[in-house]
C-alpha positions as a Markdown table, in Angstrom:
| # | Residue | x | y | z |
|---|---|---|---|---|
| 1 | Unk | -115.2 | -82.2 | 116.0 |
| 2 | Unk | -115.0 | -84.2 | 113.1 |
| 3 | Unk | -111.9 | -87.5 | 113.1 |
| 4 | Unk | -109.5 | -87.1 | 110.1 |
| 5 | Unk | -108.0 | -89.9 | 108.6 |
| 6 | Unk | -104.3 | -88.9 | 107.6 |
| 7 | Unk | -101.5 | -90.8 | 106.1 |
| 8 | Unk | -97.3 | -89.4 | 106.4 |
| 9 | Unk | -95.5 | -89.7 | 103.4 |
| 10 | Unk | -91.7 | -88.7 | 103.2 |
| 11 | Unk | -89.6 | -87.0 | 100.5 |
| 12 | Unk | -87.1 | -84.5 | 99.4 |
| 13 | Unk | -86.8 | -81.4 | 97.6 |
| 14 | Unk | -85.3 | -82.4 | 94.3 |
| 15 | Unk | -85.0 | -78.3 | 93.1 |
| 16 | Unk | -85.6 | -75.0 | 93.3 |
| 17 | Unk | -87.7 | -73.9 | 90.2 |
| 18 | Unk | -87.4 | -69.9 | 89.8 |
| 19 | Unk | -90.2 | -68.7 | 88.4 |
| 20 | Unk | -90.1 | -67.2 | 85.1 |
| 21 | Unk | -91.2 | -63.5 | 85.8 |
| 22 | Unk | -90.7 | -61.8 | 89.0 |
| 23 | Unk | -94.5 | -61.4 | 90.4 |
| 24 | Unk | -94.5 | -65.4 | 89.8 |
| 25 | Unk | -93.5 | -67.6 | 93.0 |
| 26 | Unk | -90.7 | -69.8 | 93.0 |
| 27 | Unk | -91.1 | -73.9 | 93.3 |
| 28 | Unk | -90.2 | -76.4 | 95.3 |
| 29 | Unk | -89.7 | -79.9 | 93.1 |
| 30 | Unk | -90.3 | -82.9 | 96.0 |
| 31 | Unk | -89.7 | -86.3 | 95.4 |
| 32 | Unk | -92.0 | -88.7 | 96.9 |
| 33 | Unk | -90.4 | -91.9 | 98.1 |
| 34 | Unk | -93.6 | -94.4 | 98.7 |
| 35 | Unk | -95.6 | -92.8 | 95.4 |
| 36 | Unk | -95.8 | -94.1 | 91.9 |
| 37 | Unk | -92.5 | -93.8 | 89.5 |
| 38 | Unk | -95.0 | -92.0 | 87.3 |
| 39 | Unk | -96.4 | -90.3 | 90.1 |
| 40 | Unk | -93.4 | -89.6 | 92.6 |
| 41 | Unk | -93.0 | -85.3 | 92.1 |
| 42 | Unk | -94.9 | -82.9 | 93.0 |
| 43 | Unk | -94.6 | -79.1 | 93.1 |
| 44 | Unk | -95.1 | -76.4 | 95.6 |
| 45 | Unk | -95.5 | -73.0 | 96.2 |
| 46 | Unk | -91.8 | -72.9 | 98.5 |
| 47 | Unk | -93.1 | -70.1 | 100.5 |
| 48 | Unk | -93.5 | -71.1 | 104.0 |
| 49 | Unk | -93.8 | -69.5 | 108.2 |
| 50 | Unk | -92.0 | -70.5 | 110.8 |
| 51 | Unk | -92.9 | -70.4 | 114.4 |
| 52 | Unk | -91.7 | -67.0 | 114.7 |
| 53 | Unk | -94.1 | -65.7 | 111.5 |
| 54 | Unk | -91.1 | -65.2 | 109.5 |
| 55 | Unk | -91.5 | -66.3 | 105.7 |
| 56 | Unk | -89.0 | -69.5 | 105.2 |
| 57 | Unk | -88.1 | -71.4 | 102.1 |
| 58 | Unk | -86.8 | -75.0 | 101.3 |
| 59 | Unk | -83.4 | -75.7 | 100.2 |
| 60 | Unk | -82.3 | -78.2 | 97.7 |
| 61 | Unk | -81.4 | -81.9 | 99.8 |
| 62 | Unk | -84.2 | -81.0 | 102.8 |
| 63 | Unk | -86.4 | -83.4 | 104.2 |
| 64 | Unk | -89.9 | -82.9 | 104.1 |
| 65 | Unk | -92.9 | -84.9 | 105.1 |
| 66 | Unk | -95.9 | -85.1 | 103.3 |
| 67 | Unk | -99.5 | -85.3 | 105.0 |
| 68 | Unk | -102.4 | -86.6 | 103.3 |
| 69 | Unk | -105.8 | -86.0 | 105.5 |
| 70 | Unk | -109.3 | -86.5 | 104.3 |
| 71 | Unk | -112.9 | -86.4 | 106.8 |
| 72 | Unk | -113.5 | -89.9 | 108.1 |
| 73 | Unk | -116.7 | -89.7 | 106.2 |
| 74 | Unk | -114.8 | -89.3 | 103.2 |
| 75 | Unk | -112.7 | -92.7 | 103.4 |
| 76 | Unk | -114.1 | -96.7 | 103.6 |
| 77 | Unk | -112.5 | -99.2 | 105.6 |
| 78 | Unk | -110.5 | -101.8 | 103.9 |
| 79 | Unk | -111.7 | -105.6 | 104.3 |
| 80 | Unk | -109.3 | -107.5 | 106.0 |
């Protein structure tokens, strides 16, 4: 199995974007406290399953938490 190297970030959805025709899939806008100014939204598909299997959505206000994970062969090791 390969290691992962993964890093948490935390935000909150800013909006719900509804999409502009109805076979289009509505957004979720999330602000990303320890990014960039320039860099600090992203959008999302806001389609998600919960335990259960049931489809879910994010509300306006939630907290969310961001992973980042990429192969350990994919990252260096920063000098100290």
């Amino acid at each position: 199995m390969r290691k992962r190297n993964r890093k948490k970030l935390h935000g909150t959805v800013e909006k719900v974007i509804k999409p502009n025709y109805p076979s289009a899939t509505e957004k979720a806008q999330i602000g990303i406290q320890e990014a960039d100014h320039l860099y600090r939204e992203i959008r999302v598909d806001n389609e998600f399953t919960n335990e259960a299997g049931e489809k879910t959505s994010l509300k306006p206000g939630a907290e969310v938490d961001i992973v980042v994970e990429a192969d350990s062969d994919a990252t260096t090791k920063k000098p100290e």
